[in-house]
C-alpha positions as YAML, in Angstrom:
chain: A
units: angstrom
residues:
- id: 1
  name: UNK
  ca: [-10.20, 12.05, 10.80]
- id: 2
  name: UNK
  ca: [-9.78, 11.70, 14.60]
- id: 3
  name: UNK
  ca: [-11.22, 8.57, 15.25]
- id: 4
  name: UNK
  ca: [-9.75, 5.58, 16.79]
- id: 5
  name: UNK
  ca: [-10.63, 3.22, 13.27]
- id: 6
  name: UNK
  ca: [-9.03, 6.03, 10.98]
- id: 7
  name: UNK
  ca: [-5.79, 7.29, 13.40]
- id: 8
  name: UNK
  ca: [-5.15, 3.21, 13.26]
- id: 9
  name: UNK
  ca: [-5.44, 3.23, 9.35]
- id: 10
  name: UNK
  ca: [-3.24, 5.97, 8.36]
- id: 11
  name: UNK
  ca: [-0.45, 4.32, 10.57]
- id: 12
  name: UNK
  ca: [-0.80, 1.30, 9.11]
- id: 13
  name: UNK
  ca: [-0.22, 2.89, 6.35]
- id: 14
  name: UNK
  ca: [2.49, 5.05, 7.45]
- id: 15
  name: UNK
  ca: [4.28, 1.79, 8.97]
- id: 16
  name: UNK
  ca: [3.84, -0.36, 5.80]
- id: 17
  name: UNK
  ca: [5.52, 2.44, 4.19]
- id: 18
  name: UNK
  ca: [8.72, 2.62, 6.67]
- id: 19
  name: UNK
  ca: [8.99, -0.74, 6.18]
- id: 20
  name: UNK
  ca: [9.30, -0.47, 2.70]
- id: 21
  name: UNK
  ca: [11.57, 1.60, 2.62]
- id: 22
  name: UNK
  ca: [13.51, 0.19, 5.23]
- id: 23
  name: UNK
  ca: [13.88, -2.93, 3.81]
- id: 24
  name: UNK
  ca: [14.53, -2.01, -0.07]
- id: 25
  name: UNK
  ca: [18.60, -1.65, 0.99]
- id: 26
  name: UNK
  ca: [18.94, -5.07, 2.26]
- id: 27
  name: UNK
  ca: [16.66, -6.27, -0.40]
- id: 28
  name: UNK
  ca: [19.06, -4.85, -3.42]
- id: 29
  name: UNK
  ca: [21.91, -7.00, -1.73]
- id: 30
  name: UNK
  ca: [20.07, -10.24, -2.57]
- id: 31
  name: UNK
  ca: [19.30, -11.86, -5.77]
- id: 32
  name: UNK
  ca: [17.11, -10.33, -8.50]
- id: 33
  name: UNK
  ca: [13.97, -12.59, -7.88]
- id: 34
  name: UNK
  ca: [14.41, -12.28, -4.32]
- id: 35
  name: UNK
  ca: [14.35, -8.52, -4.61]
- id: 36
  name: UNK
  ca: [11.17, -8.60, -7.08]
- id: 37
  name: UNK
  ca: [9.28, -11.05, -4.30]
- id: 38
  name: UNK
  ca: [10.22, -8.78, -1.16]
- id: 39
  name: UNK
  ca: [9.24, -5.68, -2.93]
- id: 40
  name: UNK
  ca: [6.21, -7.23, -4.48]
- id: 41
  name: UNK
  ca: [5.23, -8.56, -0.68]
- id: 42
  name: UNK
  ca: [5.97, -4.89, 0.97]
- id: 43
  name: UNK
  ca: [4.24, -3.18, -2.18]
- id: 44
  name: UNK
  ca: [1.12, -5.39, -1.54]
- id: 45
  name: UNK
  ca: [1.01, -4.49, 2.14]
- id: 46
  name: UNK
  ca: [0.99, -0.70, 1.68]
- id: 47
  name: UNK
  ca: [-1.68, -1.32, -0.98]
- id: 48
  name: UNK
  ca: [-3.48, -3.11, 1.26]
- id: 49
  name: UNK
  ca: [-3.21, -0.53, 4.22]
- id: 50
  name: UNK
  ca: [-4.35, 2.30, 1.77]
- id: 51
  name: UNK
  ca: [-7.29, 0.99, 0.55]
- id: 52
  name: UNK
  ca: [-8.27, 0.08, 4.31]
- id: 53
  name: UNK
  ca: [-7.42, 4.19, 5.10]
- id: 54
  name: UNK
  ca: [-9.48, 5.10, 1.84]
- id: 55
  name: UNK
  ca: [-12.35, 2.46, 2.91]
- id: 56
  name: UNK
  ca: [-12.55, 4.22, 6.49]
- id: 57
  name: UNK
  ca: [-12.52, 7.75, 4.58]
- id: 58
  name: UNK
  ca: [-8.88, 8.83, 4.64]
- id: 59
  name: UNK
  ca: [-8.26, 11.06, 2.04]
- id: 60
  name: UNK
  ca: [-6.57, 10.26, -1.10]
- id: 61
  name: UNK
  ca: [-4.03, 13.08, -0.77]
- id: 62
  name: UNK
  ca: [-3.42, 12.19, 3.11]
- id: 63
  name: UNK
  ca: [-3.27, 8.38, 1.73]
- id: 64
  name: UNK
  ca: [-0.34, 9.46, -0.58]
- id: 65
  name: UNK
  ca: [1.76, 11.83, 2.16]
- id: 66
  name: UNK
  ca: [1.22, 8.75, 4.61]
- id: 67
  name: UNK
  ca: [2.32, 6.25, 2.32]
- id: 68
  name: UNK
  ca: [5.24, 8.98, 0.32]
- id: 69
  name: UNK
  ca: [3.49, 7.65, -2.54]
- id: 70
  name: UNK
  ca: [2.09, 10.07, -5.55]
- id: 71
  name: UNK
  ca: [-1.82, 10.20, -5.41]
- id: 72
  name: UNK
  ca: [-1.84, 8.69, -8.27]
- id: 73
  name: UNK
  ca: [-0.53, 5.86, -7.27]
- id: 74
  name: UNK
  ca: [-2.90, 5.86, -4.53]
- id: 75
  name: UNK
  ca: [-5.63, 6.34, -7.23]
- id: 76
  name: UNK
  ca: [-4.59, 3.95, -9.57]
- id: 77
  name: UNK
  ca: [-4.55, 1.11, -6.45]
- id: 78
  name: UNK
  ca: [-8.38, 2.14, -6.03]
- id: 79
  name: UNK
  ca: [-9.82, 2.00, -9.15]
- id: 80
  name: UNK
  ca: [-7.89, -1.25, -9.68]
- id: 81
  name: UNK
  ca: [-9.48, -2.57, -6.52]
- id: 82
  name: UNK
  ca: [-13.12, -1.55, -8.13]
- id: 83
  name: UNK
  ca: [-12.46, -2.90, -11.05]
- id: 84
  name: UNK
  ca: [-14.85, -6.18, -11.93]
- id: 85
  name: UNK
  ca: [-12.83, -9.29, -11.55]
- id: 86
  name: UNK
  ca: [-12.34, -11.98, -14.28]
- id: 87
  name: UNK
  ca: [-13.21, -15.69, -12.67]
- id: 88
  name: UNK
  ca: [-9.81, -16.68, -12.93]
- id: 89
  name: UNK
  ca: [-8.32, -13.77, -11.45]
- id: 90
  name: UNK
  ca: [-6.23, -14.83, -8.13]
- id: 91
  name: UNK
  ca: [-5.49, -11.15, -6.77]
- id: 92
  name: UNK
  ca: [-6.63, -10.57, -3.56]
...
């Protein structure tokens, strides 16, 4: 886990993370919907970076300390990323 491609994963991971984090404060001082859209955006970006750690071979359980998420969490985001997609399914 040493390389250049998986060092650059897990802190995109870890940064996505921070940023959540981060940001959840000033996000609570706004409106409800505008709290539900920032999280959403910040939830989908340390989603994102995790299943680009797991595709380059990261661990689950490294995924989940890197992201302070629960491997489940990390699990559930791959399996839902497996999943077969309906036609009219928008996610990316």
């Amino acid at each position: 886990m040493n390389d250049p491609v998986t060092r650059h994963a897990r802190h995109a991971v870890r940064r996505a993370a921070r940023q959540l984090a981060e940001d959840a404060p000033r996000l609570t001082a706004g409106s409800a919907s505008a709290l539900r859209a920032g999280l959403r955006v910040r939830t989908a970006r340390l989603r994102g970076a995790a299943l680009a750690a797991w595709l380059t071979g990261v661990p689950e359980h490294v995924i989940a300390a890197d992201g302070r998420v629960p491997v489940a969490v990390v699990r559930h985001w791959i399996a839902a990323r497996k999943a077969p997609r309906h036609p009219g399914d928008r996610r990316p």
